[in-house]
Every structure is written in C-alpha cells, then in structure tokens.
Phi, psi and omega in degrees: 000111167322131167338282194317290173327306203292255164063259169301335206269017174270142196231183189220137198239100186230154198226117190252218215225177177252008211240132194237033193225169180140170173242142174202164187255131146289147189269174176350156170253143187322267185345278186317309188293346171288297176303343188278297189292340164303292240238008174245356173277290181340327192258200203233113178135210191226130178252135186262112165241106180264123192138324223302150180297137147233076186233167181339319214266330190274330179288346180276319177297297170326313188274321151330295177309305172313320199286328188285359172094003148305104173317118150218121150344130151201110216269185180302324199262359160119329165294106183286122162302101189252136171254114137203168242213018199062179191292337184307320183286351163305149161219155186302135194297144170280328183224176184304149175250135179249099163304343193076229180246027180252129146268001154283307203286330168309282201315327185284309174317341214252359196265287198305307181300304200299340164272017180250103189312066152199214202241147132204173179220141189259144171202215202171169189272166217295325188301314220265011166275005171295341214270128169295182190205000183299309177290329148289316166340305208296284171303328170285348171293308185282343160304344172124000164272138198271121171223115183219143203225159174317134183047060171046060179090345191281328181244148175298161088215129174256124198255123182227103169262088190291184174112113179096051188246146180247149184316143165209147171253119173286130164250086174315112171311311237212120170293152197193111141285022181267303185305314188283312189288332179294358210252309168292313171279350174282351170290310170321340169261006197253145170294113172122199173265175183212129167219145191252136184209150191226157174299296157234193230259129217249161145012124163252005185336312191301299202302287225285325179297307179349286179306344174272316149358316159088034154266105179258096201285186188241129204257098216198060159099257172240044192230127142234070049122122185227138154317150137297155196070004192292149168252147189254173197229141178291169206234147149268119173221157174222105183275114181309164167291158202280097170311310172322340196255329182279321104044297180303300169287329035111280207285345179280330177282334198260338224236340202255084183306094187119019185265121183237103156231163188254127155255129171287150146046048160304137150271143205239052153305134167321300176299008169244013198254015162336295178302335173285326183293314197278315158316293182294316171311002188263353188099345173322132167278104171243156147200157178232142244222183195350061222276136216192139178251118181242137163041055143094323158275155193258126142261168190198178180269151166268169163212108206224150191227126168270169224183182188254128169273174171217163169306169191197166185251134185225090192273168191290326177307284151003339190284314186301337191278333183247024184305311185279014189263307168329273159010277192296319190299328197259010148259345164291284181354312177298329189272353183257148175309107164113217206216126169260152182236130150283100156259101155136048181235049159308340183298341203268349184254041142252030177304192154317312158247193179275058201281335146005274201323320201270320181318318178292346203252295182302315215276315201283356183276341185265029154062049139292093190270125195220139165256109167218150209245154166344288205226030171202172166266144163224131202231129175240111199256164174128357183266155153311103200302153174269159163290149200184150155249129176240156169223153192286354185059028132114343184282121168303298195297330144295322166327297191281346168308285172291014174284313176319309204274313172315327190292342190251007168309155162238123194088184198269126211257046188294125187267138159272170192033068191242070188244309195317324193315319188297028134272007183207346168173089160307102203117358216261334134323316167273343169277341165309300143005273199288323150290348141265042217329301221275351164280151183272072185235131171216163194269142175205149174305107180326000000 
C-alpha cells in the first residue's frame, strides 16, 4: 500500500457542539503566498515573506522553483527567503516538476516556463491532471511558446518549450485569476505589452504584488496590462490571513445563535470578499475591525457574532468573487431558514472534484434537500442535520465544509478522506478546537 492509499483512508470522527466562541488567527493566504514565490524567483534581490502557507499546494511551487534553480531559504523563524536573480537565471529542470494537487501552481508555472528558452514539463497528482488547461495552453501558445499536452493540451501531463514570446491582447471567456496571472507572467518576459481582459473582474493578487515588485500594471475596466521585458525589483512582503480558509469558521459563528468569533489580521481584497456580502444577506452579523493595508492589500479583524440565517440568491456576478467559497456557503444554506439558489457556478465542477455533484451527493446524506442543475444548486435549509458518514471526494474544501456542518449534526458525524485539508490548510482541526471547545473530533484510521 502506497503513502498515498494510507492517506486516503483517514476520517474525522466528529461530534458537534452548541458553544462557538474565541479569537484565532488563520494561516497565511494561498493564492498570496503562491505568488510571493513566483515573482520572487523573477526578480533581481533577495524577497522576504513573512506569512508564507506551508501547505502541500504552496510547497509543490516552492520544490518546483528549486528545481529551476532558484535559492529559497527558509530559515527557523518562518520568513522565507527568494534569491533571486531574475527570470533569465532560471534553468531547464532536470526531472519532471510535480503541482501535486495545485492547479495554481501548473497554470502560473506553465505562465512562467513559457518564457524560458528550454525544454520542461509539469504534471500533477490523478485530479489535477483531469483538470483542463486549454485556457492557459491557448494564449501561451499563441505568444510563441510550443506547449503540449494530453487530448491536444487540454489535460496535463504538460510538455513546454518556452522562449521568444510576443505581447498579446487577450479575452478569457471565463474569469480565472489562474488564467489571467498565468498570461501576465509569461508577458512579462515578452517583447511589447500583454494584456488580459475578462467578463468581470477575477482575483487581482498578481496586479498588487506587481506594484510591490515596483512593476505597475495598467487597469482600464476588466482590461489589464503588464509591459513587456519588465524588470521586478525584490520585495518585502506580509501575507494576510486566507479569507478562503476563514470562510469555514465565518460560516460556523454566523450560522450559531449567541456564538462570537474573532478571525485576526484576514485578507479582506475586494475581489474576494463575496462571501461576506452573500452571509449578510443570509442575515449574518459581520463587521470588520482594524481595517489596514500591508503589501498592497487590505486587511482586517472579522469579527462574526451569530444569529438565525435565512436563504438568499447567489447569481452568476457573484461567483468569481466566492468561488472557493461555494462549500462553506451551501452549508450555511443548509443551516438557514428557506431556500438558496447558487446559480451560474459551472466552474465548480472543474474543481478538485465535481464540487456541484459531491455537494449536492454528501449535504443529502446529512438529510439535506439539495437540487442540482447543469450549473446550480438549490438548497432548502432550517432542518436539523443527521447523523451520516460523508466523504470529502478527495477535495479539501469539502473536507472542511462537512467538518462545520458536523458541528451542527445530531449525533456523530464521520468525513471520510480528510488528508487532502494539508494542501490548503494545515491545522484547520485544532483551530476547530480551539472555537468550539465542546467538539469532539479526532482523526482515525478507515
């Protein structure tokens, strides 16, 4: 039996609680921290990350970066170190570079790679090479980079021969802050300008680190712009906490009537903050407390006090800003009085999983009435979750999802397969803990 088999077969054996209260810190945010390292191997110094994730998805970039010959430190006291020397000092890999289960990282890597005169290939663990790649594929392709991949690019295992890339103006059918940054850094090694443009407006994580970078792309509606050739200058940066990740308690405090939790120092980017918009309409008391700007992004303390949600409409304008979000959200759905509709989320079932599917197929075992259409959910909450074994389908973010909704179980709640939560948040069980002291969850062997 293989790590990996032994793995999957670990569950949460969990019981939940009626009591909700404390302040905690979240760790670091993905998205940001995948990027400190992109653009800090790119640049000419030495880049300082204090924050940085050290979970499966960012450390698969990180081992990536090593292999291209980049120095990165990472010394006892937690601040990570980019030597780097710009893109030029990169060199061709000795062995296949492995994303794991990150599709930030293929796609930014395969961004990056398109501009380097040699040969390498990206690949990944059985999900994400199911995951398409054709939206990155495409435009780098059309910038002068040779890229090929299973059923003519569309799925990794990705073969890439970079160099000799020219500006292009781009149209993402589909907002992608993956699609777009992967675009932008290969523009960035390209002769002219490169510009990206989306139906509405995706992540902007790339555009702010850019500007700490001492790159300033140009911003014109859903249109964005990086110069070509550009040199970044290293950075100091400090990564906020993972709102995505905060989401989970977010929705556990919010959902629990007398429950008071604090999430510390969150990043509160506009473009992510969907989820919070979509709570107070479910009636949730939220507000956010020191509101503060560090390396370009704005944060703050949450502050969430619970209350009786009620349903709410969740539309397609909305999706891009809450995609990873969707999870957590259809379990408050589940917990609220009347009925929510998710509509226009087809992205999700190129996710990690099927997330439509598994949501709609796990929330009915905890005695859920959940409908699902081509591209939505329709869910009618206020009954009392059941006891049930659920499984995460191999997906963190379902993992942590039915970990909420067990707190509000009647009787034991076992998630099956919850090894996947380390690619995105390591710990996310003992800070459960620690805002419910009276639950019961401890991990066991299937």
């Amino acid at each position: 039996m293989t790590k990996g088999e032994r793995d999957t077969m670990r569950s949460w054996v969990l019981h939940g609680t009626e009591r909700l209260q404390g302040a905690i810190r979240v760790p670091g945010d993905k998205s940001i921290s995948h990027r400190s390292l992109l653009l800090g191997a790119m640049a000419h110094g030495t880049t300082e990350v204090r924050g940085f994730l050290r979970s499966e998805d960012c450390l698969a970039t990180l081992h990536a970066l090593r292999a291209l010959g980049t120095e990165i430190v990472e010394p006892p006291e937690g601040c990570v170190r980019i030597l780097g020397q710009g893109p030029e000092a990169l060199r061709e890999p000795e062995t296949i570079l492995d994303a794991g289960n990150s599709g930030t990282s293929l796609r930014l890597l395969a961004g990056l790679l398109a501009g380097r005169p040699f040969f390498s290939i990206l690949t990944g663990d059985a999900s994400l090479r199911r995951r398409p790649m054709r939206r990155v594929v495409d435009p780098l392709a059309a910038m002068g980079a040779t890229l090929l991949g299973r059923a003519a690019g569309q799925f990794p295992p990705l073969a890439i021969r970079g160099g000799r890339l020219s500006g292009i103006a781009w149209k993402t059918p589909v907002a992608s802050a993956q699609v777009k940054s992967a675009i932008l850094l290969a523009g960035l090694q390209a002769l002219g300008e490169t510009s990206v443009t989306e139906p509405t407006l995706s992540r902007d994580h790339t555009e702010r680190m850019l500007t700490a970078f001492g790159v300033v792309p140009q911003r014109r509606g859903t249109t964005v712009s990086v110069p070509g050739k550009a040199r970044l200058a290293a950075a100091s940066l400090s990564i906020p906490g993972d709102l995505s990740s905060a989401a989970f308690f977010i929705v556990a405090a919010a959902a629990r009537p007398g429950a008071e939790v604090i999430l510390r120092d969150v990043g509160v980017n506009p473009t992510r903050t969907g989820a919070l918009e979509v709570l107070a309409a479910m009636g949730a008391t939220i507000t956010q407390e020191r509101e503060r700007s560090e390396g370009g992004e704005p944060v703050a303390d949450i502050h969430v006090r619970g209350t009786h949600l009620r349903g709410t409409t969740i539309g397609p304008d909305l999706i891009p800003r809450l995609l990873d979000e969707i999870p957590a959200l259809a379990v408050a759905a589940a917990l609220a009085e009347g009925e929510t509709v998710i509509s226009g989320a087809a992205e999700l079932r190129v996710k990690e999983v099927d997330r439509l599917s598994a949501l709609a197929g796990e929330l009915a075992k905890l005695g859920v009435q959940v409908v699902e259409e081509r591209d939505s959910l329709r869910i009618v909450g206020g009954r009392r979750l059941r006891r049930a074994v659920v499984s995460s389908r191999g997906d963190h973010r379902m993992a942590m999802s039915l970990a909420v909704a067990g707190l509000f179980s009647e009787g034991e709640t076992r998630i099956q397969d919850v090894a996947c939560v380390e690619t995105s948040f390591p710990g996310f069980a003992r800070l459960l803990l620690e805002v419910a002291p009276g639950c019961d969850i401890r991990e066991v062997g299937d």
